[in-house]
C-alpha positions as a LaTeX table, in Angstrom:
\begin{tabular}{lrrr}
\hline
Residue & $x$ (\AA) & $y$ (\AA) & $z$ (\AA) \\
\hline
Unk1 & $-27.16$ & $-9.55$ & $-16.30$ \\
Unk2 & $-27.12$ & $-6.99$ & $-19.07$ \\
Unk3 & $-26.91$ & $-7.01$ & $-22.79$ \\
Unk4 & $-24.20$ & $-4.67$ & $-24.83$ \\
Unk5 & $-24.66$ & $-3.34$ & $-27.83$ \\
Unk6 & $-21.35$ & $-4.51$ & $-28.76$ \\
Unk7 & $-19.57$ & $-8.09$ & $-27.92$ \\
Unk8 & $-15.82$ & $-8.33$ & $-26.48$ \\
Unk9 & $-13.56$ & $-6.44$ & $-24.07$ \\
Unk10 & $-13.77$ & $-3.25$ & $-25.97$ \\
Unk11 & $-17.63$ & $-2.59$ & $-25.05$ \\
Unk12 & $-16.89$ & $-4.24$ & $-21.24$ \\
Unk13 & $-14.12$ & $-1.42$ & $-21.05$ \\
Unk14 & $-16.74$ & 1.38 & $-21.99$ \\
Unk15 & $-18.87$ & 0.56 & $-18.66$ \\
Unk16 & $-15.89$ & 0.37 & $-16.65$ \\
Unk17 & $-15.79$ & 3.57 & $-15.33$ \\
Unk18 & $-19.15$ & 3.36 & $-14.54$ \\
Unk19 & $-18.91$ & 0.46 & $-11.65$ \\
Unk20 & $-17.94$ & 1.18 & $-7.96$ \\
Unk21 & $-15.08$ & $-0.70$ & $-6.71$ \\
Unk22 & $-15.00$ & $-3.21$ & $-4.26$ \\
Unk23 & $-14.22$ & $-7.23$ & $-5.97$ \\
Unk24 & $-11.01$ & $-8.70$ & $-5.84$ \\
Unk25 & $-8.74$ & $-9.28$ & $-8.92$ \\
Unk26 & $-8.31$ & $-12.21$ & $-10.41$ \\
Unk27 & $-5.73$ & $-14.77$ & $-8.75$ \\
Unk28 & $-4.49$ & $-16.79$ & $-11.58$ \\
Unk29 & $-3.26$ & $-16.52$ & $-15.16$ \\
Unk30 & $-5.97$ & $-18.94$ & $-15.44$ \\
Unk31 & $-8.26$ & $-16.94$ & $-14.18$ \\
Unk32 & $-7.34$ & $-14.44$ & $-16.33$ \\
Unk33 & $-7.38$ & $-15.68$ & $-19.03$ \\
Unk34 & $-10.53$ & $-16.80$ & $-18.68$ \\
Unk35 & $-12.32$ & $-13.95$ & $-17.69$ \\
Unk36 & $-11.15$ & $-12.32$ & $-20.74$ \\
Unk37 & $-12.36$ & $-15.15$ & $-22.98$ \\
Unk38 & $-15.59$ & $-14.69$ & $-21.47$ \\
Unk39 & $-15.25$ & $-11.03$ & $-22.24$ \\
Unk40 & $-14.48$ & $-11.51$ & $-25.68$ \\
Unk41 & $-17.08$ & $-14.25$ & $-26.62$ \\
Unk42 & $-20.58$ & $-12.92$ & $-24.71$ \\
Unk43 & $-23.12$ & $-10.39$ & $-25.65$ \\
Unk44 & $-23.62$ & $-10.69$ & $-21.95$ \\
Unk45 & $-21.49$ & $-9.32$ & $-19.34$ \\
Unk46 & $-22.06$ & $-9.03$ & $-15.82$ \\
Unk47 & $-21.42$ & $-6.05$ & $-13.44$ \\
Unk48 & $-19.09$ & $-8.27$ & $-11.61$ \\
Unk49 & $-17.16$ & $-9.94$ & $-14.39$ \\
Unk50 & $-16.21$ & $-6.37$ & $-15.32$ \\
Unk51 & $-15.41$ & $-4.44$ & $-11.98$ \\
Unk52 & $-12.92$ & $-7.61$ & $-11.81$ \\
Unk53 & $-11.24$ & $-6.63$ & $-15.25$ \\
Unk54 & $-11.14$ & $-3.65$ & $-14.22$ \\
Unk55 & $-9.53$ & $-3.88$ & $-10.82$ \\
Unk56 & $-7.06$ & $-6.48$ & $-12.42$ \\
Unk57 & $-6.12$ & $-4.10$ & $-15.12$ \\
Unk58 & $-5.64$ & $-1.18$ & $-12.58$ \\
Unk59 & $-2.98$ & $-3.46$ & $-10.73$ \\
Unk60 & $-0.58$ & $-3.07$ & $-13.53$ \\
Unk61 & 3.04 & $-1.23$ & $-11.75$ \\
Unk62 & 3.12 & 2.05 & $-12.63$ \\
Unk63 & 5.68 & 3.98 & $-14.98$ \\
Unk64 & 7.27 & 7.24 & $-13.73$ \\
Unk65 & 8.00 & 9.89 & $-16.35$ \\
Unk66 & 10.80 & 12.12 & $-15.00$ \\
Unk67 & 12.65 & 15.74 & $-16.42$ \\
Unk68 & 16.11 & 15.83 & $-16.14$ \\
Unk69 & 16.65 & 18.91 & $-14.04$ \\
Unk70 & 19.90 & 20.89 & $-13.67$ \\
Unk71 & 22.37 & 19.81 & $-10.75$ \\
Unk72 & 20.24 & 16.28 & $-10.98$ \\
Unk73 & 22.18 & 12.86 & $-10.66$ \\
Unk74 & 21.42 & 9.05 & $-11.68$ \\
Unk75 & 21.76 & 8.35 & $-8.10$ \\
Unk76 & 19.79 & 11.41 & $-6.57$ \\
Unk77 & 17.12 & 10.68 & $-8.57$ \\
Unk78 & 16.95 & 7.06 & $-7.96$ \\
Unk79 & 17.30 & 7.53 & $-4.66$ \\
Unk80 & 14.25 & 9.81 & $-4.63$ \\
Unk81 & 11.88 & 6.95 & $-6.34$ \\
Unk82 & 13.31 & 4.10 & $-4.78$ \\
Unk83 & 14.48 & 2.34 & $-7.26$ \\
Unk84 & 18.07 & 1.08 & $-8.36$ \\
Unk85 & 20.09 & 3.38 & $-10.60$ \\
Unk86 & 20.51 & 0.15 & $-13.20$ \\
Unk87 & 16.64 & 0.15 & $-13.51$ \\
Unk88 & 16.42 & 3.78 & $-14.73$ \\
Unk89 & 20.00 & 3.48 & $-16.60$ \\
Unk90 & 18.70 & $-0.19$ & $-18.27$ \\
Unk91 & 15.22 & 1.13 & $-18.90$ \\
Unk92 & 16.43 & 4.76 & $-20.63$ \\
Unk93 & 19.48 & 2.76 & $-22.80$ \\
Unk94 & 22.20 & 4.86 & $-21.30$ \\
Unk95 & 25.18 & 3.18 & $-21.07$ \\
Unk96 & 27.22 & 5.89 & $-18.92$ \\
Unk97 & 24.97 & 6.67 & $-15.83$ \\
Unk98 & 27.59 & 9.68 & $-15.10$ \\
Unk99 & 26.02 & 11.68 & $-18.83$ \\
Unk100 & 22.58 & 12.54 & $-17.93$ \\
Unk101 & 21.48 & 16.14 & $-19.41$ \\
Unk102 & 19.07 & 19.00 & $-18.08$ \\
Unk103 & 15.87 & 18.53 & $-20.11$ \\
Unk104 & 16.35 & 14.76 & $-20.54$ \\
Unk105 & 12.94 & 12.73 & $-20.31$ \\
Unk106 & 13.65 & 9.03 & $-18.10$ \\
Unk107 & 10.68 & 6.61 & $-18.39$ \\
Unk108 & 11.45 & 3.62 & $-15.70$ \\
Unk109 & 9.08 & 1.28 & $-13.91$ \\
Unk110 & 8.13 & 2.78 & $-10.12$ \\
Unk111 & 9.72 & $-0.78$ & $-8.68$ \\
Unk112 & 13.43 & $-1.70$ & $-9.19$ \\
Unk113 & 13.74 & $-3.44$ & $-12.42$ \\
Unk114 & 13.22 & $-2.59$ & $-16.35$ \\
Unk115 & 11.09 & $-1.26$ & $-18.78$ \\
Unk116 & 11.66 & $-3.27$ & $-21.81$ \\
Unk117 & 10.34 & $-2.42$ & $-25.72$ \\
Unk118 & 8.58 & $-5.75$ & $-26.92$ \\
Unk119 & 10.63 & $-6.81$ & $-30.21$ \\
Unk120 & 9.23 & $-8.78$ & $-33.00$ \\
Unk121 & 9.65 & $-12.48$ & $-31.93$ \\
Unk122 & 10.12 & $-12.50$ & $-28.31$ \\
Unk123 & 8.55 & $-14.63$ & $-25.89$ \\
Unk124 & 7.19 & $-14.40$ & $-22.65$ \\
Unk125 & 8.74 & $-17.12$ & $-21.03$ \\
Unk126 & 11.74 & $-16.60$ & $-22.67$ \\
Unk127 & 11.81 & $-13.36$ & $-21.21$ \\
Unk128 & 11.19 & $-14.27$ & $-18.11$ \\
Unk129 & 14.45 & $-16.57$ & $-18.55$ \\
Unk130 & 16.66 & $-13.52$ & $-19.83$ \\
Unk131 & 16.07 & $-11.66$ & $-16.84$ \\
Unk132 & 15.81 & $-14.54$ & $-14.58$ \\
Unk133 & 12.03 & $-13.67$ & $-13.19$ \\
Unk134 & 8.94 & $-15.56$ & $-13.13$ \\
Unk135 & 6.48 & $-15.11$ & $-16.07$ \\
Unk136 & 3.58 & $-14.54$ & $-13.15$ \\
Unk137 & 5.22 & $-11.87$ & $-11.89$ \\
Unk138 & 5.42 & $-10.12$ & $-15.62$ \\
Unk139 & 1.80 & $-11.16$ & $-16.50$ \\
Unk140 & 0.64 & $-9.58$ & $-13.48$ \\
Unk141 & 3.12 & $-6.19$ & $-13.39$ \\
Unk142 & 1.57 & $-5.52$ & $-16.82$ \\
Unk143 & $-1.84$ & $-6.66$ & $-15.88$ \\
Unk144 & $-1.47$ & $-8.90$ & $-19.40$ \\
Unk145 & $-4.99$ & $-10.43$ & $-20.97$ \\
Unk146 & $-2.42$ & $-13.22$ & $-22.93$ \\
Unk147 & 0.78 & $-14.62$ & $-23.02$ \\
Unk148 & 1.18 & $-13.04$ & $-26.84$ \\
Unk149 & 3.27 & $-10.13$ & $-26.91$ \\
Unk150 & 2.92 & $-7.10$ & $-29.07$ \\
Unk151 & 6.33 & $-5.85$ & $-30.92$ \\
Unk152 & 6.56 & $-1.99$ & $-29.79$ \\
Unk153 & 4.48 & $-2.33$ & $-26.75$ \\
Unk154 & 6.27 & $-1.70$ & $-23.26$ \\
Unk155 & 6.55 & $-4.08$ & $-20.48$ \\
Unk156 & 7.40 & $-3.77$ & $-16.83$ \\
Unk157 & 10.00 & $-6.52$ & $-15.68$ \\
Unk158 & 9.78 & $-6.04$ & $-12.01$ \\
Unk159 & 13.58 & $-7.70$ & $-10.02$ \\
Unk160 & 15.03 & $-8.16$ & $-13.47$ \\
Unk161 & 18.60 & $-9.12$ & $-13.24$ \\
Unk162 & 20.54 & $-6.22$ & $-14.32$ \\
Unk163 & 24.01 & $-5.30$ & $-14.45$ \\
Unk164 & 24.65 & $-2.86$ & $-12.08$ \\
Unk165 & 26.61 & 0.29 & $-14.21$ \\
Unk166 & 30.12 & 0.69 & $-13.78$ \\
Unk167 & 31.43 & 3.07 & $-10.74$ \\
Unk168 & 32.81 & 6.71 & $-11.84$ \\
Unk169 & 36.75 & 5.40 & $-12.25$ \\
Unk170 & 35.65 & 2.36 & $-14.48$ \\
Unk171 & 33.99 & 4.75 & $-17.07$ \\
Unk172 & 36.80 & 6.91 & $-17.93$ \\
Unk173 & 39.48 & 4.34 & $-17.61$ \\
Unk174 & 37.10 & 1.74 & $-20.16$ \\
Unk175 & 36.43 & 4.60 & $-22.30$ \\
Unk176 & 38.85 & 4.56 & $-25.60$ \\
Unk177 & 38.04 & 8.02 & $-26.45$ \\
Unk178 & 39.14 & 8.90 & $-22.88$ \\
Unk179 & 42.58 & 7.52 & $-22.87$ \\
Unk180 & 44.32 & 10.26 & $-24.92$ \\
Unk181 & 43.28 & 12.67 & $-22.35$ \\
Unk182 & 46.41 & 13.74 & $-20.29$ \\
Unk183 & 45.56 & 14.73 & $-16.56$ \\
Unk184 & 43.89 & 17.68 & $-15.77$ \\
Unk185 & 43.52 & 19.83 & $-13.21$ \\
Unk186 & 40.76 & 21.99 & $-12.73$ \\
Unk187 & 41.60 & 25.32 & $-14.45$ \\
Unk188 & 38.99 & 27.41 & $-12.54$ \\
Unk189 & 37.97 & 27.04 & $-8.97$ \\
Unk190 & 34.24 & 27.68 & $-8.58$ \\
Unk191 & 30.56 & 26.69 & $-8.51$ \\
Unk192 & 29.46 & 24.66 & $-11.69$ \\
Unk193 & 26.21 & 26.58 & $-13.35$ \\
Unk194 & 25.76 & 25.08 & $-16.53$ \\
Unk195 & 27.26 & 21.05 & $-17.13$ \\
Unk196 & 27.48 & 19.47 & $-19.97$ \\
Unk197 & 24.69 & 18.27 & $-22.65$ \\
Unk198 & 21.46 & 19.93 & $-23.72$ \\
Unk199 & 20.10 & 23.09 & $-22.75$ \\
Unk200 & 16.96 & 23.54 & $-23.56$ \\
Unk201 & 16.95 & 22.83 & $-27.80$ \\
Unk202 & 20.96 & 23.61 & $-27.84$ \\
Unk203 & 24.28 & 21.73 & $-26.65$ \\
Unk204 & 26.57 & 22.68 & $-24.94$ \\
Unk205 & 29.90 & 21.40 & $-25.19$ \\
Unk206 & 31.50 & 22.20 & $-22.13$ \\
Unk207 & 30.67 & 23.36 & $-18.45$ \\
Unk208 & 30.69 & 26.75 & $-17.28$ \\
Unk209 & 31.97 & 28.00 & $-14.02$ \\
Unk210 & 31.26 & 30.84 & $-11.58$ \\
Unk211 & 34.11 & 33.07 & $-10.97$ \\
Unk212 & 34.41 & 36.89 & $-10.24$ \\
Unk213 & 35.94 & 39.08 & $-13.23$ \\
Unk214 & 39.60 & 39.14 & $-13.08$ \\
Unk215 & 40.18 & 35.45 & $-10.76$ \\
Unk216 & 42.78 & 33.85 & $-12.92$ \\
Unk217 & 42.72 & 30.71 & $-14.94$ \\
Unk218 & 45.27 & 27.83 & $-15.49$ \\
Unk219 & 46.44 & 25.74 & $-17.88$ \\
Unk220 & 44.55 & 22.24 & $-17.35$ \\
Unk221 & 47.13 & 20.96 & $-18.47$ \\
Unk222 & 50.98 & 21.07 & $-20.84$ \\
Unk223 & 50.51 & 21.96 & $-24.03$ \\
Unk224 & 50.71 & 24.40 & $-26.85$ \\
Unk225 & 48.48 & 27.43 & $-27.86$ \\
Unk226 & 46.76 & 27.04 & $-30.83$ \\
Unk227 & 44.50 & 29.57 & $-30.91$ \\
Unk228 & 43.59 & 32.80 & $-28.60$ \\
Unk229 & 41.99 & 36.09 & $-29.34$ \\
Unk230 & 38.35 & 36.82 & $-30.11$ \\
Unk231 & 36.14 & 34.50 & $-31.34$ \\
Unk232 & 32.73 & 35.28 & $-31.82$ \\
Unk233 & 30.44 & 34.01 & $-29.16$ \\
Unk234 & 33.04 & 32.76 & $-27.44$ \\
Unk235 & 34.53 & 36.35 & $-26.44$ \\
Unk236 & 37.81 & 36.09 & $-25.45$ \\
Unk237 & 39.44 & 32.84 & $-25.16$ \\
Unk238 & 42.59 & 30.29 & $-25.22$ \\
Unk239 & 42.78 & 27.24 & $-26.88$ \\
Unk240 & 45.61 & 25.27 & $-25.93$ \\
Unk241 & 46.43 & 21.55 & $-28.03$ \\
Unk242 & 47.94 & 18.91 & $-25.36$ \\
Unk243 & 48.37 & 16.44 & $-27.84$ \\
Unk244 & 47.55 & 15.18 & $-31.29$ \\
Unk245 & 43.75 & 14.16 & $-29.97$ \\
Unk246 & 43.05 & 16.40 & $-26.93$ \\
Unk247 & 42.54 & 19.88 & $-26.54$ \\
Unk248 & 40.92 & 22.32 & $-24.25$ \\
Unk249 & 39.23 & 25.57 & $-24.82$ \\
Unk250 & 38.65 & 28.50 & $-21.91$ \\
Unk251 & 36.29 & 31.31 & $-22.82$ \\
Unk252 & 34.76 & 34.56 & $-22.17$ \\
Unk253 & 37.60 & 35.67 & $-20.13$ \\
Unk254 & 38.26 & 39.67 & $-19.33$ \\
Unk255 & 41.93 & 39.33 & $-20.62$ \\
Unk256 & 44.59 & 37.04 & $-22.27$ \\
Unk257 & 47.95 & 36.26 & $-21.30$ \\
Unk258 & 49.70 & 34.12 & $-23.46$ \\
Unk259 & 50.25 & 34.36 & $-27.22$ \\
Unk260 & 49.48 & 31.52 & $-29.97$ \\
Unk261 & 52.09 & 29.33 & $-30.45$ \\
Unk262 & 53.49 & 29.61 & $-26.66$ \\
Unk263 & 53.68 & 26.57 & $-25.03$ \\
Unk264 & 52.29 & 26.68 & $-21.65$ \\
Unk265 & 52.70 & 24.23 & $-18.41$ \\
Unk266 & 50.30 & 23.06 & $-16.77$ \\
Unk267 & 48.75 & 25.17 & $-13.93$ \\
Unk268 & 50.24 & 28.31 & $-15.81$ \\
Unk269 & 48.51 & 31.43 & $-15.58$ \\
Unk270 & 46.98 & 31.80 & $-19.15$ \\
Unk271 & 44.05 & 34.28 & $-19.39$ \\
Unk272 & 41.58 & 35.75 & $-16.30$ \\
Unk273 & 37.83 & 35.49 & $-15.68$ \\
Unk274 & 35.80 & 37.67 & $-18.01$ \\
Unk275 & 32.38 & 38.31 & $-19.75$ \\
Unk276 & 32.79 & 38.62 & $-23.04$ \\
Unk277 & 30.73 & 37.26 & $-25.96$ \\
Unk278 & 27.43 & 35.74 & $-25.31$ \\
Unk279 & 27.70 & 35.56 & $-21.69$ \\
Unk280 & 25.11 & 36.82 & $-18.72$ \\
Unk281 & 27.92 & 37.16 & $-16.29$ \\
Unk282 & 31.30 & 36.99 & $-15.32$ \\
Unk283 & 32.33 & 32.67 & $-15.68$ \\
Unk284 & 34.72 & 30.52 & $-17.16$ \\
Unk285 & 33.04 & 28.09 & $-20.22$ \\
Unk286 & 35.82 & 25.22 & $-19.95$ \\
Unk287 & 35.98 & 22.46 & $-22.81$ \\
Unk288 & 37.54 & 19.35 & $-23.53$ \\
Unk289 & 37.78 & 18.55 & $-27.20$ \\
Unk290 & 39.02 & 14.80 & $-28.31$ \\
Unk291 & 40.09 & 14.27 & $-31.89$ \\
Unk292 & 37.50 & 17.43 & $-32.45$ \\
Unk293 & 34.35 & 16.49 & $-30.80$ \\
Unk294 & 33.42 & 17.64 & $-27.33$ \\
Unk295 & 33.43 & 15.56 & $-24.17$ \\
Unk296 & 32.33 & 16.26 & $-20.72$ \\
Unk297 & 35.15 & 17.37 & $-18.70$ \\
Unk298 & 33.50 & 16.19 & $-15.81$ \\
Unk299 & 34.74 & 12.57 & $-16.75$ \\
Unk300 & 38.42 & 13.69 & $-16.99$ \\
Unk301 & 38.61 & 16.57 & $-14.07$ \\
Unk302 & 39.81 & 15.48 & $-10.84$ \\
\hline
\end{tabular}
């Protein structure tokens, strides 16, 4: 035995690092929760009591911090941590697992479940309840010292019961936003290199896609053109109104062929692939506007 200058778990914690390992963790929330008593309440600690805090409060699951990279997916990335896509959708709030952006930061628990924000009144055991899991197996995920929760901290719910997020079709058809939208077909053929969301501190509203200069570009869809000409960043581009909430926008092109005011059909030749305006090559930026705000085409293309 040894005596600390300073009683409780705060001075035990400043000799941690110092011990080798080698004891097992505690096996019990009774056991817990009295070793930490005894950490709190003694001038005296021994080397063992604390390489057993210690090595219980390394068990604790771990929480991944992940980048949003271009091209990623809900699924791929799941897939490549092994957990369920409704752990990192559940964990991250996002309610559409299909809108994920390049440059967005995920936080989710390395084990298939959820990473929950303590609020101001809840309850372990209730919980435990919601998410239909045993309190053990949230004291000992989050390697807790007692059953009294903080508001703001962040726990680990390891096999919570989660909804699993709705499949691509159920999005858009659920979506009231969406339902205006007429169908679309794809306006440009080609090899998606920017989607939808932020990039880097800016949004973008729409997708770009790859396409040699001159490869012509189609009407998504019926409608009238509202607008078409130059247009600052933009360069050249069509803007054609489908109906009195949805609209679509097709920029940068090398040359326009229709006037404002034409209506066009869908799948009409309307304008061909250019690079005009703040572009770094020949492409296609496509958008999908609904009652003025952007949306990601991807949810209404084919």
């Amino acid at each position: 035995m040894f005596k600390l200058s300073a009683p409780g778990i705060i001075a035990a914690v400043l000799i941690l690092a110092l011990l080798p390992a080698g004891t097992a963790a505690a096996q019990s929330i009774e056991d817990v929760e009295a070793m930490v008593t005894e950490l709190a309440n003694s001038d005296y600690l021994s080397p063992e009591l604390c390489l057993r805090y210690k090595e219980y409060k390394e068990q604790r699951e771990q929480v991944i911090t992940y980048v949003v990279q271009k091209g990623d997916t809900l699924t791929a990335i799941a897939a490549a941590f092994g957990v369920s896509v409704a752990s990192i959708a559940a964990s991250n709030g996002i309610a559409n697992p299909h809108l994920i952006y390049p440059g967005q930061e995920l936080k989710f628990p390395a084990v298939t479940g959820l990473l929950y924000t303590v609020a101001p009144g809840d309850e372990l055991e209730a919980l435990a309840e919601k998410y239909q899991i045993d309190v053990e197996t949230i004291w000992f995920a989050n390697a807790l010292d007692s059953s009294e929760l903080q508001p703001g901290s962040t726990l680990i719910l390891p096999g919570a019961k989660l909804p699993e997020p709705p499949p691509f079709a159920s999005v858009v058809s659920r979506s009231p936003s969406l339902r205006s939208v007429p169908g679309l077909i794809w306006p440009l053929r080609g090899r998606i290199t920017s989607g939808f969301g932020m990039r880097g501190r800016s949004f973008h509203g729409g997708i770009d896609i790859a396409g040699p200069t001159g490869r012509p570009i189609y009407a998504a869809a019926a409608g009238v053109v509202t607008d078409c000409g130059w247009r600052g960043s933009y360069g050249y581009m069509v803007e054609i109104r489908h109906n009195e909430q949805t609209a679509t926008l097709y920029a940068h092109a090398s040359e326009i062929l229709v006037k404002k005011g034409e209506r066009v059909q869908q799948g009409q030749l309307i304008a061909r692939v250019g690079s005009t305006g703040n572009s770094t090559g020949p492409h296609l930026h496509f958008e999908v506007r609904v009652n003025g705000r952007p949306v990601n085409p991807r949810l209404v293309l084919p």
